[in-house]
C-alpha positions as CSV (number, residue, x, y, z in Angstrom):
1,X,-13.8,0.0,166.0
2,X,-15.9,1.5,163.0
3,X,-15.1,-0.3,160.1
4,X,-15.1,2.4,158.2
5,X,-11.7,3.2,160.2
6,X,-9.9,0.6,158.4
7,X,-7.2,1.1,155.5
8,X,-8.7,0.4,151.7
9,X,-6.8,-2.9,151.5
10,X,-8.9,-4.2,154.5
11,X,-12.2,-3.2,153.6
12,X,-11.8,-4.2,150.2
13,X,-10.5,-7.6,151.5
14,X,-13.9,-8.2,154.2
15,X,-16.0,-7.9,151.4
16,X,-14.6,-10.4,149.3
17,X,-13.7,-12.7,152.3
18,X,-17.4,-12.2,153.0
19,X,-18.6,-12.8,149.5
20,X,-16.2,-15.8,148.7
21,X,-17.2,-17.7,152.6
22,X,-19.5,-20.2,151.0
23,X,-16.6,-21.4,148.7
24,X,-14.4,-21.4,151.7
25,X,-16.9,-23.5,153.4
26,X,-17.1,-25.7,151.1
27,X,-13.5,-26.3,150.4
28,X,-12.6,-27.1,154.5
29,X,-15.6,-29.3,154.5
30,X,-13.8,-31.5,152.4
31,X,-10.7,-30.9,153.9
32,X,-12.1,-32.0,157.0
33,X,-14.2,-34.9,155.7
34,X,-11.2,-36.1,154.1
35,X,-9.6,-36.5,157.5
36,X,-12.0,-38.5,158.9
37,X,-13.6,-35.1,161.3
38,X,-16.8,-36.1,162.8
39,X,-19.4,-34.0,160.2
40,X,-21.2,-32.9,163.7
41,X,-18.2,-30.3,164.1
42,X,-18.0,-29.2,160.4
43,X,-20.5,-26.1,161.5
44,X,-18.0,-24.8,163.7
45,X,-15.9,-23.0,161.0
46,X,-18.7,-21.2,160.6
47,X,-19.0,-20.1,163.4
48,X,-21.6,-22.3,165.2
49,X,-20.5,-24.0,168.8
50,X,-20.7,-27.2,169.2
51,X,-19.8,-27.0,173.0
52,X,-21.7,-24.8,176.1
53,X,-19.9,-21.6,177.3
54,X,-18.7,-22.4,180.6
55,X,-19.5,-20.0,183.1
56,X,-17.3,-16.9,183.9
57,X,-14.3,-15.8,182.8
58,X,-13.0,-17.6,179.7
59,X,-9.7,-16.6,177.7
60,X,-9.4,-17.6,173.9
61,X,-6.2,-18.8,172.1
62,X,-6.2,-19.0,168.7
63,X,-3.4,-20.9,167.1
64,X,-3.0,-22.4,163.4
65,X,-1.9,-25.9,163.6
66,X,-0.1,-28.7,165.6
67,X,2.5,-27.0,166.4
68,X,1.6,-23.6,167.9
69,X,-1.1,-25.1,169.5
70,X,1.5,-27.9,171.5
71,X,3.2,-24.8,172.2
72,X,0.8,-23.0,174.3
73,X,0.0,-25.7,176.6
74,X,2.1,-25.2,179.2
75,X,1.1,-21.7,179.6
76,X,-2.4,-22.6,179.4
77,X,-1.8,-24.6,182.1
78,X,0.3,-22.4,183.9
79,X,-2.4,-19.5,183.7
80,X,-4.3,-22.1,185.1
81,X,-2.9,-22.6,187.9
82,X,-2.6,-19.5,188.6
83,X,-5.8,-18.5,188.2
84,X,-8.0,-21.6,189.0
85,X,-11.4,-19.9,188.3
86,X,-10.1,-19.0,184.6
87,X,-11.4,-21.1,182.1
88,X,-9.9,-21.4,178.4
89,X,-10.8,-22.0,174.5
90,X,-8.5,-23.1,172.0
91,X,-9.2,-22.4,168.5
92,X,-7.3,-23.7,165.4
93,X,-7.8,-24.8,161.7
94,X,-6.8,-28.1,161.5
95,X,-7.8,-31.8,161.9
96,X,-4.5,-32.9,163.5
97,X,-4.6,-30.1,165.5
98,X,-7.9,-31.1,166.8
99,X,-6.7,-34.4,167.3
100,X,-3.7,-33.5,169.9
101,X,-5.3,-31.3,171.3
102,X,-8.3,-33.8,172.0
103,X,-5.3,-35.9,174.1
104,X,-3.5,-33.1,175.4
105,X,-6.1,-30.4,176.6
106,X,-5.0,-29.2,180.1
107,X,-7.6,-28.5,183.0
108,X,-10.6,-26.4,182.1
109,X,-9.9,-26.5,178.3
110,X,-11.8,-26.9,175.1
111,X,-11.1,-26.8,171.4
112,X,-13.8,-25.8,168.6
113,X,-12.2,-25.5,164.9
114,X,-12.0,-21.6,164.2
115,X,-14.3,-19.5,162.0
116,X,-13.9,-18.5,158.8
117,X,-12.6,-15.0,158.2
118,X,-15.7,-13.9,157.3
119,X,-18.1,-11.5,159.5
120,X,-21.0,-13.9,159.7
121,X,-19.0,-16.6,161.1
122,X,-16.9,-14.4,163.4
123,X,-19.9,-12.6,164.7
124,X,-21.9,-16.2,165.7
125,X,-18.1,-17.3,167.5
126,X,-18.2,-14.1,169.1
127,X,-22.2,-13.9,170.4
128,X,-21.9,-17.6,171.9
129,X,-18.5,-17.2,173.6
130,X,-17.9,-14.0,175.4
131,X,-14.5,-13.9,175.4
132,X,-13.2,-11.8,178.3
133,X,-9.3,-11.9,176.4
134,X,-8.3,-13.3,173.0
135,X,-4.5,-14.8,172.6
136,X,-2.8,-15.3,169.4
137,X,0.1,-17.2,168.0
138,X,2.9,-16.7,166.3
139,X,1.7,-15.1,162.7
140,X,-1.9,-16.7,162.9
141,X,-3.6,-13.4,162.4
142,X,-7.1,-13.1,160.4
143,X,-7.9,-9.3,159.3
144,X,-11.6,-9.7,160.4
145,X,-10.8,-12.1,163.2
146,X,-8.8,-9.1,164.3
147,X,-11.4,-6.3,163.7
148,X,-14.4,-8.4,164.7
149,X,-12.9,-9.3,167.8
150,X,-11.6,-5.8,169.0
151,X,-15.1,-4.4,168.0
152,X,-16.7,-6.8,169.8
153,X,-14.9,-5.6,173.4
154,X,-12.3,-8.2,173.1
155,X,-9.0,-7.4,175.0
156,X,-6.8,-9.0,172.1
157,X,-2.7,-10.1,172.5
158,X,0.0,-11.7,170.0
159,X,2.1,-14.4,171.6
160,X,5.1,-16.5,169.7
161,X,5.2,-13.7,167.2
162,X,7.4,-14.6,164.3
163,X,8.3,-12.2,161.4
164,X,11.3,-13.0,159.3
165,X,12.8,-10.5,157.2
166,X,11.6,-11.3,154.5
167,X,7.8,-11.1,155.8
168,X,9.2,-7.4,157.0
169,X,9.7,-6.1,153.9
170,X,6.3,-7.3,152.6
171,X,4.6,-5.6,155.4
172,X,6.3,-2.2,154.9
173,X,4.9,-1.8,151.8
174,X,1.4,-1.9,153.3
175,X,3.0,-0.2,156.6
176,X,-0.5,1.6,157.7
177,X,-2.6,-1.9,156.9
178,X,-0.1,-3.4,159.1
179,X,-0.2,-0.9,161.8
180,X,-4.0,-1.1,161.9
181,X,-4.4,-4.6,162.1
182,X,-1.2,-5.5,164.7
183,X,-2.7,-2.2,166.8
184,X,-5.4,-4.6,167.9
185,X,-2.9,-5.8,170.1
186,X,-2.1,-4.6,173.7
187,X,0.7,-6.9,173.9
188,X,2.7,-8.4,171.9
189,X,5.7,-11.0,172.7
190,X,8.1,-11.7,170.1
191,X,9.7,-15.0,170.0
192,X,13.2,-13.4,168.9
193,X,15.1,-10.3,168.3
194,X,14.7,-10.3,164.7
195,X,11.3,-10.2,165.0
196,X,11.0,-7.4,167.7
197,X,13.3,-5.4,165.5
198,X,11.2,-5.7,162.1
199,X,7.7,-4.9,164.2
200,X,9.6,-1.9,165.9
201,X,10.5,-0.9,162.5
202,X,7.0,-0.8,161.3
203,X,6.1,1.4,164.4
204,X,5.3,-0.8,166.7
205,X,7.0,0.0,169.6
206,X,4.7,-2.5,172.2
207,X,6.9,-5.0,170.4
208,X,9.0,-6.6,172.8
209,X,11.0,-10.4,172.5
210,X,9.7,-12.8,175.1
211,X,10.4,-16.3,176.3
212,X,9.9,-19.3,172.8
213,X,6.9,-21.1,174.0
214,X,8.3,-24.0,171.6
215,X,11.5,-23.9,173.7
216,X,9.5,-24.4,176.7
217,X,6.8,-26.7,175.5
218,X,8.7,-29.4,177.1
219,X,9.5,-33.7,175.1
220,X,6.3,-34.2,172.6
221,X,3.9,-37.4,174.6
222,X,5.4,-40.8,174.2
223,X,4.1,-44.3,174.2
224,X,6.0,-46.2,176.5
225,X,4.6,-49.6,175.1
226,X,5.1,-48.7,171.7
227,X,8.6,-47.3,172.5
228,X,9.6,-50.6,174.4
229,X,8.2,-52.8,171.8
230,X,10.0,-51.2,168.6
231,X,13.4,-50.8,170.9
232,X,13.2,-54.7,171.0
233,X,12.7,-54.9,167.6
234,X,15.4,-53.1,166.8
235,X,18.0,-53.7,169.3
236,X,21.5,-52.6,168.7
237,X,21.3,-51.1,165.2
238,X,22.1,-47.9,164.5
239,X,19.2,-45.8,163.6
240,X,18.2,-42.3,162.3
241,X,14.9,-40.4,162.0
242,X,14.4,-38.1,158.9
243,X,11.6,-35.7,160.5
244,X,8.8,-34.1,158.7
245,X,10.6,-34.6,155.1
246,X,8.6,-32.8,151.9
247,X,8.2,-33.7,148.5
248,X,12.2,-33.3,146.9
249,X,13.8,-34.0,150.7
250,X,12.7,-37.7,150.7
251,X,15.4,-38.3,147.9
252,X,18.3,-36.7,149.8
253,X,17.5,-38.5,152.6
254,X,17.4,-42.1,150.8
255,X,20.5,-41.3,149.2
256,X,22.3,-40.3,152.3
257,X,20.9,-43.7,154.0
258,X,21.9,-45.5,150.7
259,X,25.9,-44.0,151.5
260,X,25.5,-44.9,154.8
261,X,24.8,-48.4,154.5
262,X,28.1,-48.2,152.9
263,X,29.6,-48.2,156.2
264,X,27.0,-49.0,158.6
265,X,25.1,-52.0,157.2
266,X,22.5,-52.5,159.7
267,X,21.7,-49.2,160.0
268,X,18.0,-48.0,160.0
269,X,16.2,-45.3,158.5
270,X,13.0,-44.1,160.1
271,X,11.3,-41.8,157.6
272,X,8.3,-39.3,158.8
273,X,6.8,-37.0,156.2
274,X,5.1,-34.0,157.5
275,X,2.3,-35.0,155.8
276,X,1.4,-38.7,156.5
277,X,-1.4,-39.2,153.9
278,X,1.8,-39.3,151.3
279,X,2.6,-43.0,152.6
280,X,1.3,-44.8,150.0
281,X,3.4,-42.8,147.6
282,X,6.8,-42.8,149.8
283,X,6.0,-46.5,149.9
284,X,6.4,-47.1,146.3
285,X,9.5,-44.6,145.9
286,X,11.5,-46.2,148.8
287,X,11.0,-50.1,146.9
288,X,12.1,-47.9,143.3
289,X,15.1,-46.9,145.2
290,X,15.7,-50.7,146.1
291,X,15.5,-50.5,150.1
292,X,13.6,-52.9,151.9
293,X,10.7,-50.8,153.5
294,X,8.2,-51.4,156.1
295,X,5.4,-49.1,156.5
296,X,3.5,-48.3,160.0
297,X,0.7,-47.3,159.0
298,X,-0.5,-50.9,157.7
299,X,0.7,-52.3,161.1
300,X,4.2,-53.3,159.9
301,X,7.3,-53.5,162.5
302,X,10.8,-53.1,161.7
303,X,12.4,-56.8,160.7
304,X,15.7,-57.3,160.5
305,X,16.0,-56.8,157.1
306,X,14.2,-53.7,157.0
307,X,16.5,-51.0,156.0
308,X,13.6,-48.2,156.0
309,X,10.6,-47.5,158.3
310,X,8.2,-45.6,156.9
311,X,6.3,-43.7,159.8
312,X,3.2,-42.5,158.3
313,X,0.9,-42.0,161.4
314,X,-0.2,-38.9,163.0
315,X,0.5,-38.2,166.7
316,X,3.7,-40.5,167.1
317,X,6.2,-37.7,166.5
318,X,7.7,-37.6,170.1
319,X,8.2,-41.6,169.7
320,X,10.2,-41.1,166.8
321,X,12.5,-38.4,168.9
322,X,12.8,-41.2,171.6
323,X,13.7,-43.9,169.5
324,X,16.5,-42.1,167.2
325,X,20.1,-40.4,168.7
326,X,20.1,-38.6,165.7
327,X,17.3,-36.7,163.7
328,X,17.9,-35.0,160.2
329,X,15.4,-32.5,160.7
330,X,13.7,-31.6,157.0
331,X,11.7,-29.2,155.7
332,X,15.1,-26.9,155.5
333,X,16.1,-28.7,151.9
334,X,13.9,-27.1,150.7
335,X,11.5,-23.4,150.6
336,X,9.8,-24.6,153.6
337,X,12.3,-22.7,155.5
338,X,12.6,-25.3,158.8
339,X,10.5,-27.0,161.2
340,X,10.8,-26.3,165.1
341,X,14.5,-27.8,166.1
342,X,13.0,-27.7,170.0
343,X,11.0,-31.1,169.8
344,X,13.8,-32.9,169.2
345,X,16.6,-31.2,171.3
346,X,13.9,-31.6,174.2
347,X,14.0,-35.8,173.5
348,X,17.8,-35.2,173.2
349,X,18.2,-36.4,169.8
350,X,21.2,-34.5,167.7
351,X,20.0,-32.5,165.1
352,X,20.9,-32.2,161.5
353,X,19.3,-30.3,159.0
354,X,19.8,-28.6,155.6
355,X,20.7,-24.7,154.8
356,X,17.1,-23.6,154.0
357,X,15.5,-22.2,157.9
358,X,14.0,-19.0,157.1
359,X,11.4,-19.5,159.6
360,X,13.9,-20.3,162.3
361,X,16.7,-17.7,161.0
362,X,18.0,-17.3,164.5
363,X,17.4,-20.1,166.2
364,X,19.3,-22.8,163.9
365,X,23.0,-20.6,164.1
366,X,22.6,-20.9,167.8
367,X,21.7,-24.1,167.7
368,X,24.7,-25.2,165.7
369,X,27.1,-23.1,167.7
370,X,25.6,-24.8,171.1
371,X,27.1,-27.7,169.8
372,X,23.9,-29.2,169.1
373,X,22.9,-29.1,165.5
374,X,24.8,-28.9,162.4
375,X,24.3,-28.2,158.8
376,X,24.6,-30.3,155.9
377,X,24.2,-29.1,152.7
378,X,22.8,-32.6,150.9
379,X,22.6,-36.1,150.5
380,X,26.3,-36.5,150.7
381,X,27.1,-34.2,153.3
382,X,24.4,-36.0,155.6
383,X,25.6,-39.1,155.4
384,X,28.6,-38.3,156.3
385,X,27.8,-36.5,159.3
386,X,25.3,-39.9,160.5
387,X,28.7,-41.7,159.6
388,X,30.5,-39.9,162.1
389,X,28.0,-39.6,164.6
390,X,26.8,-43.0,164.5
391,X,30.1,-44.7,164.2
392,X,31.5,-42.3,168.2
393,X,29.6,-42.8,170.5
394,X,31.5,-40.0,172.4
395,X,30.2,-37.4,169.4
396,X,26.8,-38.4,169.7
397,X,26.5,-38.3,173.6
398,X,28.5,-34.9,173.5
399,X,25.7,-33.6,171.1
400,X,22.7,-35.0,172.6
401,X,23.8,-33.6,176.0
402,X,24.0,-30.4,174.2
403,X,20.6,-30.4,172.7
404,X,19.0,-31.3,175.8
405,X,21.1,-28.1,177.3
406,X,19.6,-25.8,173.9
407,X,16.5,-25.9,175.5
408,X,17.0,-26.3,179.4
409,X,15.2,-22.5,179.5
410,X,14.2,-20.5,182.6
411,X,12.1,-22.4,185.1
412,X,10.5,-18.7,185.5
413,X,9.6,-17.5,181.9
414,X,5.9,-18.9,182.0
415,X,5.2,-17.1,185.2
416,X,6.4,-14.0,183.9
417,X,4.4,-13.8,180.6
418,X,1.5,-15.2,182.5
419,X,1.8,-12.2,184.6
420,X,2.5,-9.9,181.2
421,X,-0.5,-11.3,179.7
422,X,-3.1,-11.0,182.6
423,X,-1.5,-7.6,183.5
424,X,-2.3,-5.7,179.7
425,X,-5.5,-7.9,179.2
426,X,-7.2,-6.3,182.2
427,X,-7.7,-10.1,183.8
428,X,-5.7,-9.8,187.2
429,X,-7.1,-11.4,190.4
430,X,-10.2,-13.3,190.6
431,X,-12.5,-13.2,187.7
């Protein structure tokens, strides 16, 4: 596509994307130094490979983070078995991604951190790789990435899309921008309703909903050893995980476990922030708040007197799930707007969570009216929902069993968006 095709908002934003890509650089440098990345694979965000293009035909997925990348693995690997000659190349932007994905890769996968949005970096990507398809995820979608791509020959297709209203209205006021860029696309898969309805409404009329790769992504990895071990160490308590909690959330939690020991005095709080590297922080505001705390990322296990767990580590999320019958899932407290509910309904933990789920506008009513979630609205209100739910087991096992249910899915919906996808990107049959 000439660029000179694009709408004034896009042009205007290339060149300063262009212009500003050194600062950018610079900034997930230390982003990714600061994790710990090995410096060797710094170069890739702009555009350099680190790894050899395998021969034939490869298909590219681009995701943003953990998350959406988990949640294309099992249709990576069922595209793969499908098509055994195909080989694949995940792209995403982060060190944790990087990190599961480095465990987790299925057959004839590879990961390189994605370019920048500039047209230096995008072309290099492009000249080394070949694509012969490009898949993206959910809303992970770069103007030039977009442009570059298609340009370049690239058979481009939006999976998991997500667009809440609120997004919507945002993109009608640039409705031809939108158009333009969301045109690259021969097919896109909405992950609900809502979503197809707001793309539709912006003339999109490809726009159709598809299967929730999340819902079908299947329990997040567990340690078996680790799970065993901390079991034993905490034996018949009652426990509870507060899931990826933000700054403001790690309050209402400790004063719902606070009212809950109330009741339940050997009860256990397990407490994973979203973002780990806050530990040291969350260690001093859990002793401020008087609870005995442990912390797990300086090797500490759960004693008997330990009335909170701090689970600072990266990669132990689905552990967390196994461990706890109940998980208070955060991040909807707040303007976060929700985390995924599906990781812990696959571990059949019963969910609880706050009013705030923008991002998951849909899926959290249906959740709740499956039996299998419920809202609190704070502090109070959650504890005494664990009160209830820890104190039955009847409750509990009702709710788990309905969780597990939520996300039981069709054993068929990865074949047919496998066939969707091969079909509009040109790749049926033998490469």
């Amino acid at each position: 596509m000439r660029r000179g095709n694009a709408p004034l908002p896009l042009r205007l934003y290339g060149a300063a994307a262009d212009l500003m890509g050194p600062v950018a650089y610079a900034r997930v440098r230390r982003k990714l130094a600061a994790h710990g990345t090995d410096p060797a694979r710094w170069r890739e965000r702009m555009g350099h490979a680190t790894l050899p293009r395998p021969e034939g035909r490869l298909v590219w997925f681009h995701a943003a983070s953990v998350g959406e990348s988990a949640s294309i693995l099992p249709l990576i690997a069922q595209w793969g078995r499908a098509q055994p000659e195909t080989e694949f190349l995940i792209t995403s932007g982060t060190a944790t991604s990087a990190e599961m994905l480095a465990r987790r890769l299925p057959p004839r996968s590879r990961h390189q951190f994605a370019p920048l949005d500039t047209r230096p970096a995008l072309r290099r990507f492009l000249r080394h790789w070949r694509p012969d398809a490009g898949v993206f995820v959910e809303s992970e979608l770069w103007p030039q990435m977009l442009r570059e791509s298609a340009g370049a020959g690239v058979p481009l297709a939006l999976v998991n899309a997500r667009l809440s209203d609120r997004s919507a209205r945002g993109w009608a006021r640039a409705a031809r921008t939108a158009r333009h860029l969301l045109g690259h696309f021969r097919l896109i898969h909405c992950q609900d309703a809502r979503t197809e309805a707001n793309l539709r409404a912006l003339g999109l009329d490809r726009a159709r909903q598809g299967p929730n790769l999340k819902a079908l992504s299947g329990a997040l990895p567990v340690d078996e050893t680790a799970r065993a071990s901390l079991a034993g160490q905490i034996g018949n308590r009652a426990v509870w995980l507060a899931a990826s909690t933000h700054p403001g959330e790690e309050e209402i939690v400790l004063d719902a476990h606070r009212r809950l020991l109330a009741h339940l005095p050997e009860a256990l709080l397990i407490l994973a922030p979203r973002h780990p590297e806050r530990g040291p922080d969350l260690e001093v505001l859990i002793a401020e708040r008087g609870f005995t705390g442990a912390r797990r990322a300086i090797g500490a296990v759960p004693a008997p007197e330990t009335q909170v767990y701090l689970a600072d580590t990266l990669g132990e999320m689905g552990l967390w799930y196994a461990l706890c019958p109940v998980t208070c899932l955060c991040g909807s407290f707040t303007a976060v707007g929700g985390h995924t509910p599906y990781e812990p309904a696959h571990a059949g933990s019963a969910i609880l969570h706050g009013p705030l789920y923008a991002n998951f506008a849909e899926i959290y009513p249906a959740l709740d009216a499956a039996g299998a979630g419920e809202e609190v609205a704070d502090g109070a209100a959650l504890a005494v929902s664990l009160s209830r739910l820890l104190g039955a087991s009847d409750r509990l096992d009702a709710m788990r069993d309905a969780a597990r249910g939520f996300v039981a899915g069709d054993a068929g919906a990865l074949d047919t968006l496998t066939a969707d996808l091969t079909a509009a990107l040109g790749l049926e049959g033998a490469s």
